[in-house]
C-alpha positions in Angstrom: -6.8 15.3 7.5 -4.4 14.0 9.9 -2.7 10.7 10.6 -2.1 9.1 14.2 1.4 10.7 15.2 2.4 7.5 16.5 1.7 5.8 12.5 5.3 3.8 11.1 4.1 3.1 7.4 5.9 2.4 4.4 3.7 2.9 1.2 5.2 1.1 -2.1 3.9 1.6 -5.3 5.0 -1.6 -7.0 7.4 -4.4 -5.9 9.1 -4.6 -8.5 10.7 -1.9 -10.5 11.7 -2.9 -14.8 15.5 -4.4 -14.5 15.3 -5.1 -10.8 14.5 -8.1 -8.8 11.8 -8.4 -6.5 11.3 -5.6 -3.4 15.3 -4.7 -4.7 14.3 -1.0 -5.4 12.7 -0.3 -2.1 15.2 -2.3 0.1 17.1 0.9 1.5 13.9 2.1 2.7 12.6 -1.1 4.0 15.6 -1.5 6.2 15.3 1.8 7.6 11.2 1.2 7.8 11.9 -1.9 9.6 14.9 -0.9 11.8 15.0 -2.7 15.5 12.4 -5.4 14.2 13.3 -8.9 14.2 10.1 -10.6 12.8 7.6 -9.5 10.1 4.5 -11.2 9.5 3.1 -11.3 6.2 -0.1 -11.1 4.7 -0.7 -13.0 1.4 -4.1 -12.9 0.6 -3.7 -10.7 -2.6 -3.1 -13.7 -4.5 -4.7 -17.2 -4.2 -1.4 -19.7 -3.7 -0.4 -18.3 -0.2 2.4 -21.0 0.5 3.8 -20.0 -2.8 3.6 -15.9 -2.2 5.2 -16.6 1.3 7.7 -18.4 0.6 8.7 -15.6 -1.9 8.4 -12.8 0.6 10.1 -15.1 3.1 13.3 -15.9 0.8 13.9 -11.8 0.3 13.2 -10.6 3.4 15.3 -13.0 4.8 18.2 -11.8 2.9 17.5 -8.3 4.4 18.0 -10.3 7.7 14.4 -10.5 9.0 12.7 -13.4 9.9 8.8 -13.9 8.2 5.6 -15.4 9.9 2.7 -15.6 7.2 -0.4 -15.6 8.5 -2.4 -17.3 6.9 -0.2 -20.5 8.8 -1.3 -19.0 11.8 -4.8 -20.4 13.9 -5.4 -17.3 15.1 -5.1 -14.2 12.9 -6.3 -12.0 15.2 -3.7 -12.8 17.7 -1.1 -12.8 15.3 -1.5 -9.4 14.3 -2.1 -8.3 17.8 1.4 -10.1 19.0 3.4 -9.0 15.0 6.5 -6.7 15.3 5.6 -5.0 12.4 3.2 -6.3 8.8 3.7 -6.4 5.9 0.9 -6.6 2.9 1.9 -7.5 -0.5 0.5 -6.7 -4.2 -2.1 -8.7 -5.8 -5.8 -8.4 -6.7 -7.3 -5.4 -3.8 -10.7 -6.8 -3.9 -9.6 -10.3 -2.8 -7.4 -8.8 -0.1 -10.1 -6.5 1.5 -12.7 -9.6 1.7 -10.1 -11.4 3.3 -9.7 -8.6 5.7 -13.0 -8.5 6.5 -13.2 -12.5 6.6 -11.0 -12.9 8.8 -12.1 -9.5 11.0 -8.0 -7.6 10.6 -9.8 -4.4 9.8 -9.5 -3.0 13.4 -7.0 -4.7 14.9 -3.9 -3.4 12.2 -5.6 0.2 12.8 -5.2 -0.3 16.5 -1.7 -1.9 16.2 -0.8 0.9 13.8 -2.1 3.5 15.6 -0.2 2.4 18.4 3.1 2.4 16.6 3.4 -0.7 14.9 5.2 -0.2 11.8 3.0 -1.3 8.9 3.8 -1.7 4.7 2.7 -2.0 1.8 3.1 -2.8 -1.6 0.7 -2.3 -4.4 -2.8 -3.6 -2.7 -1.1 -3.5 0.0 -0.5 0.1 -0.3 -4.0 0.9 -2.1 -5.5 -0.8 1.6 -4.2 1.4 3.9 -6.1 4.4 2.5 -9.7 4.9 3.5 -11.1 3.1 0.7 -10.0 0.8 -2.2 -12.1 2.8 -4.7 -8.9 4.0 -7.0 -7.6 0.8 -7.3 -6.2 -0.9 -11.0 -8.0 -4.1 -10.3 -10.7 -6.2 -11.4 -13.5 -6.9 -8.7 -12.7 -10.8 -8.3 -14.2 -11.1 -5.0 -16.6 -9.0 -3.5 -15.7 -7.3 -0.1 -18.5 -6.2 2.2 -17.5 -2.7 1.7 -15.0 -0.8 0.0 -14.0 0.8 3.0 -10.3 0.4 4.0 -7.7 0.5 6.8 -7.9 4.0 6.3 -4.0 4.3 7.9 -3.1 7.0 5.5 -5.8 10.1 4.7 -5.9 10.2 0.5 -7.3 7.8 -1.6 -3.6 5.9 -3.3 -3.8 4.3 -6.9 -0.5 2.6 -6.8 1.4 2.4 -10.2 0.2 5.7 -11.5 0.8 5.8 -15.8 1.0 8.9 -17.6 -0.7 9.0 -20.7 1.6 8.4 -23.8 0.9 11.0 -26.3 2.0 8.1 -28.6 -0.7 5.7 -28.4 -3.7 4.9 -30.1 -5.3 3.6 -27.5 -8.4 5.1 -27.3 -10.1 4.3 -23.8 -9.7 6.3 -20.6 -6.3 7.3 -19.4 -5.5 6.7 -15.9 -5.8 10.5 -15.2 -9.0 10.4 -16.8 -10.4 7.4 -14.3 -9.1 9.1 -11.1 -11.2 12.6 -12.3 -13.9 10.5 -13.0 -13.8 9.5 -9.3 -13.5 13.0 -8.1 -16.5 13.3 -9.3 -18.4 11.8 -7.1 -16.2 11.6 -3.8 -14.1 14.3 -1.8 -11.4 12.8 -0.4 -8.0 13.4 -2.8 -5.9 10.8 -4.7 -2.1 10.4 -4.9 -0.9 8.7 -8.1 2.2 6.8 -7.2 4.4 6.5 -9.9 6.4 3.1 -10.6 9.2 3.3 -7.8 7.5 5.8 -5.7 7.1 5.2 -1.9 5.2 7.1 0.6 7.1 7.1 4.1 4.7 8.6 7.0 6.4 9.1 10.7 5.5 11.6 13.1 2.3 12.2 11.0 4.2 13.7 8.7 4.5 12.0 4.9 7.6 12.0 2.5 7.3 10.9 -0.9 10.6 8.9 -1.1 12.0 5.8 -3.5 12.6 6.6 -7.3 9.9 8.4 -8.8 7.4 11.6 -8.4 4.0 11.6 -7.5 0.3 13.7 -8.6 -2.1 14.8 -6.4 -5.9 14.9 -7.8 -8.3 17.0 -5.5 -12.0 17.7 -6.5 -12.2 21.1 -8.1 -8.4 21.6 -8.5 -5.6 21.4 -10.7 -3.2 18.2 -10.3 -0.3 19.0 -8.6 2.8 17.3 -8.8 5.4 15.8 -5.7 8.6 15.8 -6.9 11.0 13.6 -5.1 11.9 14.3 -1.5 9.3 16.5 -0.5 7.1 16.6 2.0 3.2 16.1 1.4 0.7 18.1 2.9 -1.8 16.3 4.7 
């Protein structure tokens, strides 16, 4: 599995980490992400009020000195993304964002621009879309996509905000370990649990797990392994 060696992506597990405000743990790596861009253009569709999710993003990227476009203001999304300086793709409900990929035909186009060197991230959903399918994602099937079949940016399967089980609890329905060997079951391609305040960096087609927090690795047939902080994961 490799990834385009041209690929600038940014891979966040949540947006907001407990005790900080929003996109405040990840801001270090955003500026670095986003170094030499002036513009960003957003994609809401993760959640239904867009003006509302926009005007959010807008506000704190704006304090990190970028200026937001959101495209769903835009006639043309196509051309938007074709013209963006780099994208960004916030959290929200997956299957509502991947319809509205396909809806509004942005499957190919953020491959191409990526591929090309556009510098994309993501965010929860947003991070779970840029692997080649949404099928490890937390979320409810709201809306139904044509396929479940993704940007495919980044080779393993992602399930952002990855929870250990609590020895503690008495909760007795599957653990999120549990659910992600359940769907090694049936499909190949591995899994990378993000932890709360992990973030995936890929340049060079090479990816580093960066931010706050570790990361485990489910393949078919093998042990998890774990990615402690700062290392580099094999792809």
């Amino acid at each position: 599995m490799t990834i385009a060696s041209a690929s600038r992506l940014l891979l966040i597990s949540t947006s907001t980490v407990f005790g900080t405000g929003y996109l405040d743990h990840a801001e270090p790596e955003i500026l670095d992400h986003l170094s030499g861009v002036k513009r960003v253009l957003f994609l809401p569709y993760a959640l239904a009020d867009h003006n509302a999710y926009a005007a959010k993003v807008r506000e704190r990227l704006e304090r990190m000195h970028f200026a937001l476009d959101s495209i769903h203001d835009e006639s043309d999304p196509r051309s938007a993304v074709v013209a963006a300086e780099a994208i960004f793709i916030g959290g929200g409900n997956t299957f509502r964002l991947l319809k509205s990929l396909y809806d509004h035909s942005l499957i190919e186009p953020i491959r191409a621009r990526v591929a090309a060197g556009m510098p994309y991230m993501g965010a929860s959903a947003g991070s779970n879309v840029a692997g080649p399918t949404i099928r490890t994602t937390n979320d409810m099937p709201i809306a139904q996509p044509p396929t479940f079949d993704a940007l495919n940016l980044f080779p393993y399967q992602i399930n952002p905000h990855y929870v250990d089980a609590d020895p503690s609890s008495k909760h007795m329905g599957e653990t999120r370990e549990e659910r992600l060997l359940q769907y090694l079951e049936d499909n190949e391609v591995p899994v990378i649990g993000l932890r709360e305040g992990a973030i995936l960096r890929v340049r060079e087609g090479k990816a580093h797990l960066r931010g706050q927090a570790d990361a485990r690795i489910f393949r078919r047939g093998v042990e998890q392994t774990e990615v402690k902080l700062g290392s580099l994961i094999e792809l």
